[in-house]
Structures are given as structure tokens and as C-alpha cells.
N, C-alpha and C positions, 0 to 999 in steps of 0.2 A: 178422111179418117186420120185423125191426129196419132204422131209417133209414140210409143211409149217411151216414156221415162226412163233414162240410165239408172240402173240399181243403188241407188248410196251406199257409200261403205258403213263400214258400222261406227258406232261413235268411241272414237276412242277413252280409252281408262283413263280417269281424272288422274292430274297428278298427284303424286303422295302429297303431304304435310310437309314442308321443309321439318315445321317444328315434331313432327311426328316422328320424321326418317331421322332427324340427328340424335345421334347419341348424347345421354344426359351428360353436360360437362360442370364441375363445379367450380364455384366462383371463385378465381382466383387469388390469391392473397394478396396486399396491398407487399410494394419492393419492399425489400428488407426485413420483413416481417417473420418472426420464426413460425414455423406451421406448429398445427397442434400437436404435443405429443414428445417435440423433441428436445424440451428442459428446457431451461432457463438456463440461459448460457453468459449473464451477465458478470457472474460472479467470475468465469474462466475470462472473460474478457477483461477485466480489473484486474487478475492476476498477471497478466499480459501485458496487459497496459504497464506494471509495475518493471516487468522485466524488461521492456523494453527501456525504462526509465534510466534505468540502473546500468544497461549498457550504452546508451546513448546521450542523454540527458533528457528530460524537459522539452526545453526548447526545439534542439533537435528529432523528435520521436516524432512522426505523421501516422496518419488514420490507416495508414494503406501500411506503414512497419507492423501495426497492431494489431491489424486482420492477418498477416502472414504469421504474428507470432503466437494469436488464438487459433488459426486456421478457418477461420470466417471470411464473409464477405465484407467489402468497408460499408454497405450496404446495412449491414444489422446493426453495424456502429452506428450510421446515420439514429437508425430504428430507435435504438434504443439511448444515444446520447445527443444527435445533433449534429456536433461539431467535436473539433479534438479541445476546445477550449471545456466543452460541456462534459466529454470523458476525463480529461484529468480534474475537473471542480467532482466527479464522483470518487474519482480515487483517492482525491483527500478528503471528503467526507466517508468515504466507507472504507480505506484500508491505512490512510496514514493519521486520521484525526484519531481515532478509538487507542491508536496506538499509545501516542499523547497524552489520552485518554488517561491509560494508566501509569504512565510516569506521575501523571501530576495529583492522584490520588496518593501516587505511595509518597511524595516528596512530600504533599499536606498533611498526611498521617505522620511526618516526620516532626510535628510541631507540640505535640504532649508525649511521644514514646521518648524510651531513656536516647541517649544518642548513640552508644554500640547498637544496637537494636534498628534506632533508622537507618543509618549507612550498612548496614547487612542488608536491611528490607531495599535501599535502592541498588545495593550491586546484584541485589536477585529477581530485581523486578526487569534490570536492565540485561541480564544475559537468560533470563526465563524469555523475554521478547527477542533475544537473538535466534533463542534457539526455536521459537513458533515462526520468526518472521526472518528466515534469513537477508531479504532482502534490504532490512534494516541497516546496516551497518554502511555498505557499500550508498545508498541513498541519500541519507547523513553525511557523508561523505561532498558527494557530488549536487548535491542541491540545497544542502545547509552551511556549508564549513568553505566549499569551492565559494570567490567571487563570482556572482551574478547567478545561483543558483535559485532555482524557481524557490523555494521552498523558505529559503530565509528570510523573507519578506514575515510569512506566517508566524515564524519562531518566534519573531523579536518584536513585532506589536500586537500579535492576539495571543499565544501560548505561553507566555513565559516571564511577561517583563514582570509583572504584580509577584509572579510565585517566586523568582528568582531572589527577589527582593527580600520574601518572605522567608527564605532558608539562609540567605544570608544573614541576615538578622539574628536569626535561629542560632548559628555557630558562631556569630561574636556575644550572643550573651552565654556560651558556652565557655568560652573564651575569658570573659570579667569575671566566671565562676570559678575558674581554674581547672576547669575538665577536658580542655582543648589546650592543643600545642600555640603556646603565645605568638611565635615566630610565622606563625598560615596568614595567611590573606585570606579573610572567611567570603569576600567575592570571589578569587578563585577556587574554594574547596568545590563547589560545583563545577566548573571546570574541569578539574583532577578528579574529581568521580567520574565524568562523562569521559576523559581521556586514560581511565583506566579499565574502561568496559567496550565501550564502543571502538574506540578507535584500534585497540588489539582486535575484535573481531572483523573490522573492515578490511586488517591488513594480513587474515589469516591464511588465507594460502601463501602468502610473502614466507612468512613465519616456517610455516610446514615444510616448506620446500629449502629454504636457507638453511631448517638444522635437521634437515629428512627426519622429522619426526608428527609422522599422520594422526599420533593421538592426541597433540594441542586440539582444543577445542574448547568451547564454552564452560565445560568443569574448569579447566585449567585457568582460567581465566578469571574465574568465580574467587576460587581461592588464590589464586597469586595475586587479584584488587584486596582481598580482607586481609590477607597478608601483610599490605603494602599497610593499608589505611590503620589497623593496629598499631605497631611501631612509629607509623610516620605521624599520625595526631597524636600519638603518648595519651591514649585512652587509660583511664583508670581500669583497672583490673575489676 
């Protein structure tokens, strides 16, 4: 008589689904990348990128000063510029060209208006930009006016040479007319308009602080350049 057979146990419970039992996770964002939802933070980074320009130069500013001074990672830098070479070619395409921008419509506009009229129009085009773009001034400064400044390169072979030319021109036939002071160098009257606007507002906390007086400021400055420019070209009345 043959033994009977041990009982089998039961068959155990299949296992789950790994893909069933995991929790749905969603697909990660690629580095650097802003997720959805939390703006465009491009524009705060070029402002950034600006201020750091201003306290350090150019040359000296890295990708890792920039994200400390947007408060990003260098990571979104990558994201969105590349490299430090690829964020500053943005910041002078989108916050220091346009500025330029309008200097040189109001200096060309300067070419059929009377000439009280244009030297008004450029000392107000030039402290209307101070007072939108403070960082103007100090910028100017250190990367156009300083040797070896990133930026003077830009000025003197693509922004300026032809227009310079052109307003020069402009105040010596001013000049053979008898409506201009004989005695100006009508190459430097651009000069003496840029060192009557710009350069008092680069040096304004100097100012403020030397004659404790906090209400110099871009008005001030406005009218003490038309001040100057009156008398000193012997404008006709």
C-alpha cells in the first residue's frame, strides 16, 4: 500500500507589479531648466548680470558672481545662456544696445532741428537714460572711458564712428553760419556734452557726499549741462 502524499502548501500570492506598486513619478526636468510655472527669470538675470558688471568689471564678473547676485543656480545660466561669453553678448544685445539705441536716434534727429532744440533734445535723452538706467553712468565709466574696457571696442567701430562724424559736421557748418561759438572744436562739442551729463552722474555720490547735499541728482544736472551749453556756445537768443 503506497504512502500518501505530503499536503502541498498553498500557492503563494503573485507578486505585485513593480510598475503597478510604484508610485506615479513625473519625468524630471532636464538640469537647469526652469519648471513650469515659475516666470522667466531671464530678464532678473541680465539685470544682474549688469550689476555685477558695474561692481566688478567685465572681464572679471564669472557665471557663479551672477547666480549669487540673481540668486539662481549657475545651472539656469548654462540653460539659458551657455557660457559667461554667451550672457554678456545678451546683455549687450538686450540691455546695453537699445540704450545706444536711443542716443543715436536723438543725435540723427539732431541733423534738421534748430540747434538750441538739439543739444536740449540730447542732454535729455542722456539724463532721461540716467534716471531709467541707473547703471549707466558707472558702466560708461568702466568699460568705455577705463583702458581695456570690454565695451570700447563696440563704441568706436560699430556705434559711433559714421554718427560722430555726422554731428560733427553738423556744429561746424553751425559754426561758418555764425550760430556757434567760433572758438569750440566742433569734434570735441560731443565730448563736452557726454562730459556734461554722464560723467556728473557717474560721479554722484562723490558729489552728494563732498557738499552733504542728497538733492543733486539727475534734475540738477539737467539744467546746470543747458546752463552751461547756453552761454558757453553763444547760442542766439
Amino acid at each position: 500500500m503506497s504512502k500518501p502524499r505530503p499536503a502541498q502548501p498553498p500557492p503563494a500570492h503573485p507578486a505585485a507589479s513593480p510598475v503597478a506598486a510604484a508610485p506615479s513619478r513625473r519625468r524630471p526636468r532636464p538640469p537647469g531648466r526652469p519648471a513650469a510655472g515659475e516666470g522667466d527669470r531671464r530678464g532678473h538675470v541680465l539685470d544682474a548680470a549688469i550689476a555685477c558688471y558695474v561692481q566688478r568689471g567685465i572681464a572679471a564678473t564669472s557665471l557663479r558672481d551672477i547666480s549669487r547676485q540673481a540668486g539662481v543656480t549657475p545651472a539656469l545660466l548654462h540653460y539659458y545662456f551657455g557660457d559667461a561669453a554667451g550672457l554678456r553678448d545678451a546683455v549687450v544685445a538686450e540691455r546695453v544696445l537699445p540704450v545706444f539705441g536711443e542716443v543715436r536716434a536723438t543725435l540723427l534727429g539732431m541733423q534738421d532741428a534748430p540747434l538750441r532744440g538739439s543739444l536740449e533734445a540730447f542732454v535729455g535723452c542722456i539724463c532721461d537714460l540716467v534716471a531709467r538706467h541707473p547703471w549707466l553712468p558707472p558702466l560708461w565709466i568702466r568699460e568705455v572711458v577705463s583702458e581695456g574696457g570690454g565695451l570700447r571696442e563696440l563704441l568706436t567701430t560699430r556705434l559711433m564712428p559714421e554718427l560722430a562724424s555726422l554731428v560733427a559736421a553738423r556744429f561746424a557748418a553751425e559754426q561758418a553760419a555764425g550760430r556757434l561759438n567760433s572758438g569750440l572744436e566742433p569734434r570735441l562739442l560731443l565730448v563736452s556734452l557726454v562730459g556734461l551729463t554722464l560723467l556728473p552722474a557717474a560721479g554722484m555720490p562723490i558729489w552728494r557726499q563732498l557738499f552733504a547735499a542728497e538733492e543733486l541728482g539727475v534734475d540738477a544736472i539737467r539744467t546746470h549741462a543747458l546752463a552751461l551749453l547756453e552761454r558757453g556756445l553763444e547760442l542766439p537768443a
